[in-house]
N, CA, C and O atoms as CSV, one atom per row, in Angstrom:
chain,resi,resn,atom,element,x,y,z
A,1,UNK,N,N,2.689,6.693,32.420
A,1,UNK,CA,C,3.180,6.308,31.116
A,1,UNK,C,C,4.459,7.086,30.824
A,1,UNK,O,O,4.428,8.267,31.170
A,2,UNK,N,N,5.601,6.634,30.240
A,2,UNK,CA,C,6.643,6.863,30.283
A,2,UNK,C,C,6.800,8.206,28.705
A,2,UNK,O,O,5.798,8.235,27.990
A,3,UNK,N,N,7.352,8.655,28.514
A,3,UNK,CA,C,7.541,9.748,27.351
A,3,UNK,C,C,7.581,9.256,26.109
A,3,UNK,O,O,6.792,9.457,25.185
A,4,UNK,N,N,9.062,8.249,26.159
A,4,UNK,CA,C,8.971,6.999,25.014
A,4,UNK,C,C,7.318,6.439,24.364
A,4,UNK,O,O,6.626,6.634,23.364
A,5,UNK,N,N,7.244,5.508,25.872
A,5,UNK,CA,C,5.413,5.021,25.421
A,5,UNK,C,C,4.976,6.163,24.293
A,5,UNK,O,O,5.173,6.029,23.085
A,6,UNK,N,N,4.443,7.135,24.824
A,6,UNK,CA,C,3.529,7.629,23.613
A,6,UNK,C,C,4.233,8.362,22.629
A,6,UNK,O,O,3.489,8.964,21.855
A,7,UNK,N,N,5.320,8.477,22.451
A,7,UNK,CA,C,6.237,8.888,21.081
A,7,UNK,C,C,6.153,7.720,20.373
A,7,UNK,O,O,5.432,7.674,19.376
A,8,UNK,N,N,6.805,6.731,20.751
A,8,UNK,CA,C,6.361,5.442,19.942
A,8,UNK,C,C,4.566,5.192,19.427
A,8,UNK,O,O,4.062,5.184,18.304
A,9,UNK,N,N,4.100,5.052,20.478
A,9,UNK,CA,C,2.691,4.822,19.760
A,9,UNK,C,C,2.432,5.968,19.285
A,9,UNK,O,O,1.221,5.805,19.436
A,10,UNK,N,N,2.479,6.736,18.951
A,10,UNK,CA,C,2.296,8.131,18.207
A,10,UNK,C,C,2.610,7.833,16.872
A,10,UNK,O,O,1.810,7.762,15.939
A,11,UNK,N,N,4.063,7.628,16.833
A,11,UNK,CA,C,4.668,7.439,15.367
A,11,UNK,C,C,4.379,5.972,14.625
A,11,UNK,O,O,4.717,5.854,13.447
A,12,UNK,N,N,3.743,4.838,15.333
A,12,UNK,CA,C,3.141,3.929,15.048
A,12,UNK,C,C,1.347,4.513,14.428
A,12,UNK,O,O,0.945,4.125,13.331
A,13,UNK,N,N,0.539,5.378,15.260
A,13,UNK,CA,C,-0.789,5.619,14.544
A,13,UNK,C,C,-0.437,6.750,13.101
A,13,UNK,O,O,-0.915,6.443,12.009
A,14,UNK,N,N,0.203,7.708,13.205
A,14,UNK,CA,C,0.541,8.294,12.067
A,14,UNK,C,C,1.320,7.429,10.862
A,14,UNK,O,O,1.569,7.986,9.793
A,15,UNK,N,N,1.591,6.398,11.038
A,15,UNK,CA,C,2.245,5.931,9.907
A,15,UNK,C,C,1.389,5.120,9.705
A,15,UNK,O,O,1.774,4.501,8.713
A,16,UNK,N,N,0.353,4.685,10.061
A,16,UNK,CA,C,-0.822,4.008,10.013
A,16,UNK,C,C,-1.675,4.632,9.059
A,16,UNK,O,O,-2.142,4.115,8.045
A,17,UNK,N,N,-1.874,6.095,9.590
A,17,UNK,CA,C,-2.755,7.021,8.562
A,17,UNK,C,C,-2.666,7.200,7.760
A,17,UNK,O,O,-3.592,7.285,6.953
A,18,UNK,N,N,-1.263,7.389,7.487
A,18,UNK,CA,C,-0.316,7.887,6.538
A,18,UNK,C,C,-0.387,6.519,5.324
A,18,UNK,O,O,-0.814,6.667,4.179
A,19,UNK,N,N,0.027,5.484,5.775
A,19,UNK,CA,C,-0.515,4.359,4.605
A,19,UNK,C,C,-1.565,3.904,4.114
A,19,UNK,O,O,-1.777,3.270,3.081
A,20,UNK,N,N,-2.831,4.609,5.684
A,20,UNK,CA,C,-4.673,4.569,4.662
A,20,UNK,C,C,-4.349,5.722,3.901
A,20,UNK,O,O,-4.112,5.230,2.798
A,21,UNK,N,N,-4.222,6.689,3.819
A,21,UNK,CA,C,-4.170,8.041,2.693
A,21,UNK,C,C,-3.578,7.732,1.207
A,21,UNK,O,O,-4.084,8.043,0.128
A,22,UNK,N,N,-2.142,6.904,1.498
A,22,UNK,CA,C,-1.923,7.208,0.247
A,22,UNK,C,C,-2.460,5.612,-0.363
A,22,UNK,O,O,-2.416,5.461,-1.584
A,23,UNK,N,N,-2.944,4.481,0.480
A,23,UNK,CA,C,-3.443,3.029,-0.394
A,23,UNK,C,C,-4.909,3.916,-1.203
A,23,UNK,O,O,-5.222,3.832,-2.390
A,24,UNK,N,N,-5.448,4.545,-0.368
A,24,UNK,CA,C,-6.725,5.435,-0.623
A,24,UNK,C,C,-6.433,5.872,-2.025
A,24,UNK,O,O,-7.117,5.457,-2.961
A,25,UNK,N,N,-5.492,6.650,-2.184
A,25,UNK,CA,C,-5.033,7.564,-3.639
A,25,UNK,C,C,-4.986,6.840,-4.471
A,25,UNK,O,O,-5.558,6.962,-5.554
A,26,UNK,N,N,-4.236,5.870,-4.095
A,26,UNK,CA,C,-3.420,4.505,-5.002
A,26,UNK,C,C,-4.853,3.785,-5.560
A,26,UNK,O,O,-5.201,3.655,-6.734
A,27,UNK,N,N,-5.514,3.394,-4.429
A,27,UNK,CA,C,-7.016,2.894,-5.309
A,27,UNK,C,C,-7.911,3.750,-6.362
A,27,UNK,O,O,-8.594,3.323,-7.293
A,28,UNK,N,N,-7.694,5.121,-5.924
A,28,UNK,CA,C,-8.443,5.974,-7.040
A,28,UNK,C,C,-7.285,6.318,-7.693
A,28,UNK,O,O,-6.622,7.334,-7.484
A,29,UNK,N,N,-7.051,5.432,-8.503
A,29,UNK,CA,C,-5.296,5.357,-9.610
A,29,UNK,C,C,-4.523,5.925,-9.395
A,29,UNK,O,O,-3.513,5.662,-10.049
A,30,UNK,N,N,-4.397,7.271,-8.196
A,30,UNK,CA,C,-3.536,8.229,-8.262
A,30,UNK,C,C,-2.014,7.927,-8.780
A,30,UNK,O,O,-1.432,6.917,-8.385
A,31,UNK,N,N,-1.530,8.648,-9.487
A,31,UNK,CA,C,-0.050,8.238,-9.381
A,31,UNK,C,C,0.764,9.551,-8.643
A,31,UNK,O,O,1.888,9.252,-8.239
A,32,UNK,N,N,0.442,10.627,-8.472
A,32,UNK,CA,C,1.223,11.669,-7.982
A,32,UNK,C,C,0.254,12.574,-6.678
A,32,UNK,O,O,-0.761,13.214,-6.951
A,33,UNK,N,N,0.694,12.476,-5.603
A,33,UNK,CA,C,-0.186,13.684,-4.342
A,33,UNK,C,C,1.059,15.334,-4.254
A,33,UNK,O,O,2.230,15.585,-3.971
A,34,UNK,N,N,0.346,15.743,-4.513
A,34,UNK,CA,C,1.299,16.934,-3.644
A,34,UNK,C,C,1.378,16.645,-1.943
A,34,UNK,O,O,0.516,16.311,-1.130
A,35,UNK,N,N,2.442,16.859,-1.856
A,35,UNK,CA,C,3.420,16.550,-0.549
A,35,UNK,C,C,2.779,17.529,0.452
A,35,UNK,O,O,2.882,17.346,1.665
A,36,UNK,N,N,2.191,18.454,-0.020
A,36,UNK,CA,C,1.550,19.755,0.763
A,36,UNK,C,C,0.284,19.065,1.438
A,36,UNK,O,O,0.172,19.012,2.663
A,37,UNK,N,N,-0.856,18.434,0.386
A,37,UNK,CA,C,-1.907,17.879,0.921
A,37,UNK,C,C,-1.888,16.935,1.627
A,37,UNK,O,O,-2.707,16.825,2.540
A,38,UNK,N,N,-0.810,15.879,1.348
A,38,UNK,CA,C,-0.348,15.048,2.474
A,38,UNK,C,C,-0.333,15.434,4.179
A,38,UNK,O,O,-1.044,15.095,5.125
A,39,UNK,N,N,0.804,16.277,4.037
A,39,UNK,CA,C,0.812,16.757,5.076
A,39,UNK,C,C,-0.312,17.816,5.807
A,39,UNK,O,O,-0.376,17.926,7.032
A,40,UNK,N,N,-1.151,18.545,4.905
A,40,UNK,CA,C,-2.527,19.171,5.667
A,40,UNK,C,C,-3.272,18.354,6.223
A,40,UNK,O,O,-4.081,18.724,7.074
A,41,UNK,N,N,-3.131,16.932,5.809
A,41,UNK,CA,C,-4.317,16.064,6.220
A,41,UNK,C,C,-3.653,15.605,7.398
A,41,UNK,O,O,-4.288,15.834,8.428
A,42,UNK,N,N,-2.951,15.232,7.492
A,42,UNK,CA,C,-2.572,14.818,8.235
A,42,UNK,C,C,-2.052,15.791,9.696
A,42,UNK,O,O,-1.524,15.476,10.763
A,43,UNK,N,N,-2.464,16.965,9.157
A,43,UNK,CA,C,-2.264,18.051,10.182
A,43,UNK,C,C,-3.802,18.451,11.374
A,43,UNK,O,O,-4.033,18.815,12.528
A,44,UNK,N,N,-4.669,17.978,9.806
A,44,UNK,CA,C,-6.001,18.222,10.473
A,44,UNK,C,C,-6.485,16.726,10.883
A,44,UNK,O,O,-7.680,16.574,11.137
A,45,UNK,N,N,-5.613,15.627,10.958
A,45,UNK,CA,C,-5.792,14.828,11.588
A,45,UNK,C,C,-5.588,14.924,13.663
A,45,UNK,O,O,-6.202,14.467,14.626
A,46,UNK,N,N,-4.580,15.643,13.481
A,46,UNK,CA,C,-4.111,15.706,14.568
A,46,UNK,C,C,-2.782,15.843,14.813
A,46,UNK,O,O,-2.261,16.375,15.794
A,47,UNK,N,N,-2.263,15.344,13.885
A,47,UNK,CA,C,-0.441,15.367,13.632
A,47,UNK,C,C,0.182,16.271,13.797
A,47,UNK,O,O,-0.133,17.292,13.186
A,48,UNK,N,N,1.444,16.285,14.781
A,48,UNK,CA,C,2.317,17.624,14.247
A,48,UNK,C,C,3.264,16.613,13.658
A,48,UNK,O,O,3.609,15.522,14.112
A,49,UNK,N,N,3.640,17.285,12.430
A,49,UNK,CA,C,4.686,16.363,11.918
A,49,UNK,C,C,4.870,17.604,10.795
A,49,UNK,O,O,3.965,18.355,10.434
A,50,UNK,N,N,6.454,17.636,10.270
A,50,UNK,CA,C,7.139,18.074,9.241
A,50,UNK,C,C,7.763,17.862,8.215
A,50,UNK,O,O,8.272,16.743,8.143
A,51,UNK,N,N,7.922,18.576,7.333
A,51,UNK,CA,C,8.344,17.612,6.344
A,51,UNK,C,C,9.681,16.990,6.144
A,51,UNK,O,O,9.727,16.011,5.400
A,52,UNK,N,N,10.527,17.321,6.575
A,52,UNK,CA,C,11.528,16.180,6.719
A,52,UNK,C,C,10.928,14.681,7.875
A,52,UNK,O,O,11.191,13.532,7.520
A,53,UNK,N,N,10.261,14.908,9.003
A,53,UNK,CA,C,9.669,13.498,8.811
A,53,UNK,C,C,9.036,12.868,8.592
A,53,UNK,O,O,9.039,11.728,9.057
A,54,UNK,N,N,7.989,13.417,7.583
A,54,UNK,CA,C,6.831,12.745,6.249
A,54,UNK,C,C,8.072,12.293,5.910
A,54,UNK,O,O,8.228,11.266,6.570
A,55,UNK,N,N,9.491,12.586,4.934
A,55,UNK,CA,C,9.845,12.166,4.127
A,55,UNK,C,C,10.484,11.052,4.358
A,55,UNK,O,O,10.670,10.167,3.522
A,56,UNK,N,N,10.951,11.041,5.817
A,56,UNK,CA,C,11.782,9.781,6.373
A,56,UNK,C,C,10.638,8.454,6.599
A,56,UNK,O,O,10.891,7.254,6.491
A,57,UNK,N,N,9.171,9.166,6.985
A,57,UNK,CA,C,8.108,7.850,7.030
A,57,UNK,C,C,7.814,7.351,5.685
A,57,UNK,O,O,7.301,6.234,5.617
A,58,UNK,N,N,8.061,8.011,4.573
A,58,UNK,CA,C,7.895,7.383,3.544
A,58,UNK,C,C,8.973,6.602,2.934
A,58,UNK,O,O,8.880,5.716,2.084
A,59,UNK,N,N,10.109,7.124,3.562
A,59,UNK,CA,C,10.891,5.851,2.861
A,59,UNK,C,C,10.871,4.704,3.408
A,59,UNK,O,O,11.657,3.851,2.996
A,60,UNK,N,N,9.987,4.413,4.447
A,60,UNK,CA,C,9.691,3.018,4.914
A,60,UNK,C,C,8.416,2.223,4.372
A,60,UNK,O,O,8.040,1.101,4.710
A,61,UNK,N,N,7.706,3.318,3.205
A,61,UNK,CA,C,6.372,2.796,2.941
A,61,UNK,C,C,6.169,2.168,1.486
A,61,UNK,O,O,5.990,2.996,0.594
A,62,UNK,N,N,6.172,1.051,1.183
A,62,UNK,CA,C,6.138,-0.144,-0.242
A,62,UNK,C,C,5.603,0.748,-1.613
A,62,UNK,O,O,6.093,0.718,-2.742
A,63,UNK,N,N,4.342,1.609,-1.091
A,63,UNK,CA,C,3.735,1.880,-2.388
A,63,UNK,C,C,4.382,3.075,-2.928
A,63,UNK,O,O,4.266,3.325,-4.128
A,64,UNK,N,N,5.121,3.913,-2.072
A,64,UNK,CA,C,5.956,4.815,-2.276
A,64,UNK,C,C,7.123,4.500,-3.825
A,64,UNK,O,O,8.118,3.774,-3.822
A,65,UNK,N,N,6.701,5.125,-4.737
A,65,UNK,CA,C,7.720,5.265,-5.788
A,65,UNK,C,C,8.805,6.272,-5.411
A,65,UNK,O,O,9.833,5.686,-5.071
A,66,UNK,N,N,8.903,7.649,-5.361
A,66,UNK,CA,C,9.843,8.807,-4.671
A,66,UNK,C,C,8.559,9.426,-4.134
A,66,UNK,O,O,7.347,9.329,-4.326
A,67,UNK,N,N,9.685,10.333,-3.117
A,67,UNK,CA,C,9.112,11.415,-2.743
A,67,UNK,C,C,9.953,12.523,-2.572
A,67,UNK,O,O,11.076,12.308,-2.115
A,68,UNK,N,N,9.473,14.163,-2.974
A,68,UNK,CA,C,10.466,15.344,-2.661
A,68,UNK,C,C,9.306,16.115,-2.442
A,68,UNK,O,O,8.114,15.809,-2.394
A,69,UNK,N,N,9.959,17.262,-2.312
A,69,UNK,CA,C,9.054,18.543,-1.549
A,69,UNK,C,C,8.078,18.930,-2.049
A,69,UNK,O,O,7.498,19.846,-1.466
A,70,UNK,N,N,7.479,18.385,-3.359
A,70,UNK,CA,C,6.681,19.225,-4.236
A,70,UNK,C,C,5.416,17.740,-4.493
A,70,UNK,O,O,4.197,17.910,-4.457
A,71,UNK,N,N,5.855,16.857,-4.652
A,71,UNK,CA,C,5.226,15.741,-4.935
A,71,UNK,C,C,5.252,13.748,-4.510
A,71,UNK,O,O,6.236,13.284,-5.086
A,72,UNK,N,N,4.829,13.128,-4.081
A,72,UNK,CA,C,5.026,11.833,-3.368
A,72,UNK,C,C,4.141,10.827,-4.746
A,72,UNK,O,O,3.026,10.378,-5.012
A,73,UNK,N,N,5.132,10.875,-5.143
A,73,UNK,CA,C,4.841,9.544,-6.603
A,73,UNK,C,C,4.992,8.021,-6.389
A,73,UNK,O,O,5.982,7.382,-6.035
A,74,UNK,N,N,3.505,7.536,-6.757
A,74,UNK,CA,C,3.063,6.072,-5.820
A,74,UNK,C,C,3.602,4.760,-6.897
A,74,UNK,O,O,3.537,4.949,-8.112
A,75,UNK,N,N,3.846,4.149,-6.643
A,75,UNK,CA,C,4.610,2.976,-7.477
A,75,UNK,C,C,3.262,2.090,-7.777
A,75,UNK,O,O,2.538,1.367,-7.093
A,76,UNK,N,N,3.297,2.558,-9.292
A,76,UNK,CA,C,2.157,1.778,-10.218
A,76,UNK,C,C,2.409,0.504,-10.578
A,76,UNK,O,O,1.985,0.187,-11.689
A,77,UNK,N,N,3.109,-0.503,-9.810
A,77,UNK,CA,C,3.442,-1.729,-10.353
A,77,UNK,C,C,2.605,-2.865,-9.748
A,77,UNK,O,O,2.305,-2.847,-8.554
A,78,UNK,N,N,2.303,-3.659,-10.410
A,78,UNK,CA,C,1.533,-4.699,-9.562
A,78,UNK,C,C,2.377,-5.731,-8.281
A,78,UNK,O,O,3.511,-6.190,-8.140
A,79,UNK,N,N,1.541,-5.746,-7.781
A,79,UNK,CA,C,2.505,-6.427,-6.264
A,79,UNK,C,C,2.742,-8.270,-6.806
A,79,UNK,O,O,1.963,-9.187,-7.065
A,80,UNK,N,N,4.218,-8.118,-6.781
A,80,UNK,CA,C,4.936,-10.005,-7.135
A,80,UNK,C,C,3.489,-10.579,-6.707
A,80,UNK,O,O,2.679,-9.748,-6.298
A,81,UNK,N,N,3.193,-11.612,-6.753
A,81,UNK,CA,C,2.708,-13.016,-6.721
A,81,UNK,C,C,3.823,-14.185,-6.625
A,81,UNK,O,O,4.777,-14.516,-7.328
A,82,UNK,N,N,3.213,-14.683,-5.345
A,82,UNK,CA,C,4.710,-15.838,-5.154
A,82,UNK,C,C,3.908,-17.254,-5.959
A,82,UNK,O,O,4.524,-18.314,-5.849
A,83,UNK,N,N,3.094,-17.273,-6.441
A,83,UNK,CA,C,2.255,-18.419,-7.181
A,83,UNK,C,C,2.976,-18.527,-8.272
A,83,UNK,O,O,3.437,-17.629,-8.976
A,84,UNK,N,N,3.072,-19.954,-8.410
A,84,UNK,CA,C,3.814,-20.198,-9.497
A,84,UNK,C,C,2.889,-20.466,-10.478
A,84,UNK,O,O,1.706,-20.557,-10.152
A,85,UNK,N,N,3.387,-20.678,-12.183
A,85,UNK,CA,C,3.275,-20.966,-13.023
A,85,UNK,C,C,1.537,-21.832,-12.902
A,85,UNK,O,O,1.418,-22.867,-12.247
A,86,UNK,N,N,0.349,-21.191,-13.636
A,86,UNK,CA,C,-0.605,-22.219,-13.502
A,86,UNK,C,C,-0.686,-23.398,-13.817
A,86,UNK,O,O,-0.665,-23.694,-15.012
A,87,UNK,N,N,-0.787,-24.266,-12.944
A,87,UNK,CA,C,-1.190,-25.962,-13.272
A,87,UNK,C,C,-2.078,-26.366,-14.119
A,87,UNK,O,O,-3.243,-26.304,-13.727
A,88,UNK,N,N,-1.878,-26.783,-15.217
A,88,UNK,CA,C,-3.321,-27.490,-15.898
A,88,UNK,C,C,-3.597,-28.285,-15.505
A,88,UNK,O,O,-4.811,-28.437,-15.636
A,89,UNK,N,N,-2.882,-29.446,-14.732
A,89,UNK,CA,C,-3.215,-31.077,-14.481
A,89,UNK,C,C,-4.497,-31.014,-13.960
A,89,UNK,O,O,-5.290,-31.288,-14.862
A,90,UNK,N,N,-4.837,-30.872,-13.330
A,90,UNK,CA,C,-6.449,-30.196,-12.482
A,90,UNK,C,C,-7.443,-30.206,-13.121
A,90,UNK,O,O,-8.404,-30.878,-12.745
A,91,UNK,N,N,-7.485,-29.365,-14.408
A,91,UNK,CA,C,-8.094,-29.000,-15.404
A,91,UNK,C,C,-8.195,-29.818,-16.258
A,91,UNK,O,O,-9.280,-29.817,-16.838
A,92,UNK,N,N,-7.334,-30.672,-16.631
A,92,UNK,CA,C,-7.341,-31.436,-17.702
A,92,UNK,C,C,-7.698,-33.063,-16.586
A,92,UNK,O,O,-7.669,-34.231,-16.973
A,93,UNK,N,N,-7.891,-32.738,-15.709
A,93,UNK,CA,C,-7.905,-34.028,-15.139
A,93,UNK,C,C,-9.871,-34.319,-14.898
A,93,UNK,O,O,-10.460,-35.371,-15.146
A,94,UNK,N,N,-10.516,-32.977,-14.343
A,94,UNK,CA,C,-11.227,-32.184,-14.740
A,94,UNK,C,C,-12.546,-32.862,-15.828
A,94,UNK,O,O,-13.597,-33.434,-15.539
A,95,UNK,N,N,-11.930,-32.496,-17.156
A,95,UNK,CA,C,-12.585,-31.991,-18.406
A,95,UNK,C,C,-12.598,-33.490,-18.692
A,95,UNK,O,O,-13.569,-34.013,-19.238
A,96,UNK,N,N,-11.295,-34.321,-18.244
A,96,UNK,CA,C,-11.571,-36.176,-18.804
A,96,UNK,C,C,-12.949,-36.501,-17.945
A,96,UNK,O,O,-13.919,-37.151,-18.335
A,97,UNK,N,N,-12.763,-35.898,-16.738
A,97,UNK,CA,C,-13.806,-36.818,-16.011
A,97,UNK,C,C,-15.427,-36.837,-16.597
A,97,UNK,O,O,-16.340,-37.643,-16.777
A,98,UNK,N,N,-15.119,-35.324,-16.770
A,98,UNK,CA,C,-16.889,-34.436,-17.247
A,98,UNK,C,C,-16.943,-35.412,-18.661
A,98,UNK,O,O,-18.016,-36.001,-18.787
A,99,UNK,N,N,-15.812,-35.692,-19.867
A,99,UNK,CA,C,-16.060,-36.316,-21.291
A,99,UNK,C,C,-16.358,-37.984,-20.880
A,99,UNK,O,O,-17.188,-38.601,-21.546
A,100,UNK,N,N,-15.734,-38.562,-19.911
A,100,UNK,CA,C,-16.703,-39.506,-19.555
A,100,UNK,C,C,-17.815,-39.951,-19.025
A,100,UNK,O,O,-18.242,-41.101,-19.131
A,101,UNK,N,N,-18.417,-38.872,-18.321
A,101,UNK,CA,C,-19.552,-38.748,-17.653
A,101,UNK,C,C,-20.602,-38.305,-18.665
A,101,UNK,O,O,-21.816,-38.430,-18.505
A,102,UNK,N,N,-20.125,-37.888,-19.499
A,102,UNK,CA,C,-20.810,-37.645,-20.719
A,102,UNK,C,C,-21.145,-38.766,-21.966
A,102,UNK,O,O,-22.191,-38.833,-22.610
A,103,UNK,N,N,-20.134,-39.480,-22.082
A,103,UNK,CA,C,-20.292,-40.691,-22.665
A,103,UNK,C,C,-21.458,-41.725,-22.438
A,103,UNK,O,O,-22.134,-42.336,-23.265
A,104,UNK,N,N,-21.491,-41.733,-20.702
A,104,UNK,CA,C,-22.654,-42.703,-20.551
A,104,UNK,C,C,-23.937,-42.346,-20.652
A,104,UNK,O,O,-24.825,-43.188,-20.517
């Protein structure tokens, strides 16, 4: 296996972890981790990693609001929906059928 090979898959499973940890936070509402615990966990995962490149993997990561040396603040916004506008026709198409079925 070539050197590349497992640097790449390396930095592919840690950024893996790295986005279960903080979706993890994000589900128990977190809005702020210290940058410290981040990186312990991920130390006692197995990781050597530092903090200048925690900080460069997070600027590739969606739920990421900022991050600096002291704290990694998760973006509390709800994720777009490409669904448009709800349809009533359905519904109202629906509710005629049930008021005639009711009639008889």
């Amino acid at each position: 296996m070539l050197i590349t090979e497992v640097i790449v898959e390396d930095q592919g499973d840690i950024l893996n972890d790295l986005e279960e940890l903080l979706t993890r936070a994000k589900a128990r509402l977190k809005t702020k981790i210290p940058t410290n615990m981040v990186l312990a966990k991920l130390r006692a995962m197995g990781y050597s990693i530092d903090l200048t490149s925690l900080m460069d993997m997070l600027a590739t990561i969606t739920i990421v609001g900022s991050a600096n040396k002291k704290d990694i603040t998760l973006d509390t916004a709800l994720p777009r929906s490409d669904a448009g506008p709800e349809d009533q026709t359905v519904s109202k198409m629906a509710q005629k059928q049930i008021d005639k079925d009711m009639k008889k």
